[in-house]
N, C-alpha and C positions, 0 to 999 in steps of 0.2 A: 504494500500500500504506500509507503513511505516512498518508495521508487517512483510507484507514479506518481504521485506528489513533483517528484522532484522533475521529473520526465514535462510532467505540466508547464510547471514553472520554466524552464529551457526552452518549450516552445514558445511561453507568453514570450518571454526573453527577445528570440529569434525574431518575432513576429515585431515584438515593438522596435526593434533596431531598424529593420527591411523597411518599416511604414515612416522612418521618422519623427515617431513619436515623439510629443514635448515631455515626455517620462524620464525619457536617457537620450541623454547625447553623446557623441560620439567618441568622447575619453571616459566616462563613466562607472567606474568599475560597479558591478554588483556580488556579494559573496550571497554564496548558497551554503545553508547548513556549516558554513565555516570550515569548506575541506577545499572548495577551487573560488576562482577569481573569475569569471565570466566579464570580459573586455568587447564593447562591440565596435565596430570601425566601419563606417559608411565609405572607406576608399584601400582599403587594406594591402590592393597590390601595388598601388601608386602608379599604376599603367594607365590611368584617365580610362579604361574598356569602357564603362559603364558608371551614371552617378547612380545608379538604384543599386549598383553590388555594393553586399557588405560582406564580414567575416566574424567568425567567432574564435578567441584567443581565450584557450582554460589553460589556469596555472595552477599546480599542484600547492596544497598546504605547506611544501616544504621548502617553499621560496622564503620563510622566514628567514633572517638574518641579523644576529645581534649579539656584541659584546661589552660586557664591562669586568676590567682587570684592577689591582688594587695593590701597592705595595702596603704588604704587614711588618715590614720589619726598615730599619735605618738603611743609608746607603753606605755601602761599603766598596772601596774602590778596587775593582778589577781590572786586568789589562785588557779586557776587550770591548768596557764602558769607559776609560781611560782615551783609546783610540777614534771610537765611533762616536764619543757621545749622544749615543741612544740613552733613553730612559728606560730602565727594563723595571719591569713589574714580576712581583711574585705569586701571585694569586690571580686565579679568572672568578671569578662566581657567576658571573655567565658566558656562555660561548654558543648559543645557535649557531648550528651551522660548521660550527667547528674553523672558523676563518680567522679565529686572531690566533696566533703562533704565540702563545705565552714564552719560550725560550728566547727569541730575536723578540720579542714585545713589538711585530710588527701583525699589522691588520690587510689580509690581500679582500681583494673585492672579488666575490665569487661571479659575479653580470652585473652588466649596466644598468644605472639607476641610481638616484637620487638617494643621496643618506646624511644622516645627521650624525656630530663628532664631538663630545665636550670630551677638557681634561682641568685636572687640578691638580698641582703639581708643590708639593709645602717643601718648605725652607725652615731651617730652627739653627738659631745660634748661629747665624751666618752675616754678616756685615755690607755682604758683597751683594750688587744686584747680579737678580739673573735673569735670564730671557729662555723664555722655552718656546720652540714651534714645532708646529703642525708637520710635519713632512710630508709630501706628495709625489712619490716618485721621487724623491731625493731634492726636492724643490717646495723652502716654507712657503706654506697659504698663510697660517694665522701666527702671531704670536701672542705673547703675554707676560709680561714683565713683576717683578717683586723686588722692592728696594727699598724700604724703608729701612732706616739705620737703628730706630730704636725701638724695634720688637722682637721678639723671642721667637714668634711664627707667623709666617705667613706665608698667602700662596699666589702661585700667578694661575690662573682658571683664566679659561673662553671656550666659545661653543661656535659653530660657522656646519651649513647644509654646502654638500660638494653634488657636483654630478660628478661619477667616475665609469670608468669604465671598467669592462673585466679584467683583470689580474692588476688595477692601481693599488699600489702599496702605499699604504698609513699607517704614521711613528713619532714619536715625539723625540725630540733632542732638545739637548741643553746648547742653546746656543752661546752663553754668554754667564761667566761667574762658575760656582761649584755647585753641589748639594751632600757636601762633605758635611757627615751627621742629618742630614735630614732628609725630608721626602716620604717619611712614613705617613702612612694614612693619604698618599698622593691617587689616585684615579685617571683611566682613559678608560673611555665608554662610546659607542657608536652601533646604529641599525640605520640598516634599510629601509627608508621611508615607503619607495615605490619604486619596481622597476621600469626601464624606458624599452 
């Protein structure tokens, strides 16, 4: 019973896409029972054949994607955080999808699509300003800076939406100063808003 239910519904779907209904438009998405993504497109092949062809795009539930990593413990300098100045994290507490690499603390984009990216990055006992960015392919988008002289902790945090493509990699580096003793309780987080 539930099938045809659902079997209905795909054809209202189909039907309301084909007539141009004022229901959906043509980027629309609609989810059914929260297992596919049903996308309609009034021009899908982009050959102009026809304005009355449309098409239908199902995406699997397992287009989810989303991570947030967290250092639990101080930083302590190695020779290979020493070289790179990456920011590495110790912990994930989430990883759909499995796309952030907690050991290089880099994040690959598994397809194209629009995603969201904060981080926060603490400093303690440090005098020195520092600057952290967003990496992109090896090229900062965003930074974020922490330099007050007369506090014990603080952090540099920003948040910025990317379009990427598949296999762009995302990372934070220290661009500027240490975080010799600090960075615990630091954060980078990011999911896939929607893909393109």
């Amino acid at each position: 019973m539930l099938r045809l239910l659902a079997l209905a519904l795909l054809l209202l779907l189909l039907a309301a896409c084909g007539s141009g209904s004022a229901g959906l438009n043509d980027t629309e998405p609609v989810v059914l029972e929260g297992k596919c993504l049903v996308v309609c497109d009034s021009n899908p092949s982009g050959d102009g054949a026809g304005a009355a062809s449309f098409g239908i795009s199902v995406r699997a539930a397992g287009a989810k994607v989303a991570f947030s990593a967290v250092r639990g413990t101080n930083h302590e300098p190695s020779e290979m955080s020493n070289k790179s100045m990456t920011i590495y994290f110790d912990q994930v507490l989430v990883n759909i999808g499995n796309h952030f690499d907690l050991k290089a603390s880099v994040f690959t984009a598994p397809r194209r699509g629009i995603y969201s990216f904060s981080f926060h990055v603490v400093k303690v006992y440090n005098r020195q300003t520092i600057q952290v960015n967003l990496m992109h392919n090896e090229y900062p988008i965003i930074s974020a800076f922490a330099g007050d002289q007369d506090v014990t902790r603080e952090a540099a945090s920003n948040g910025v939406l990317l379009h990427l493509e598949r296999e762009d990699r995302l990372y934070l580096k220290l661009e500027r100063g240490n975080l010799m003793g600090g960075w615990k309780y630091s954060t980078f987080s990011g999911f896939l808003v929607f893909p393109l």
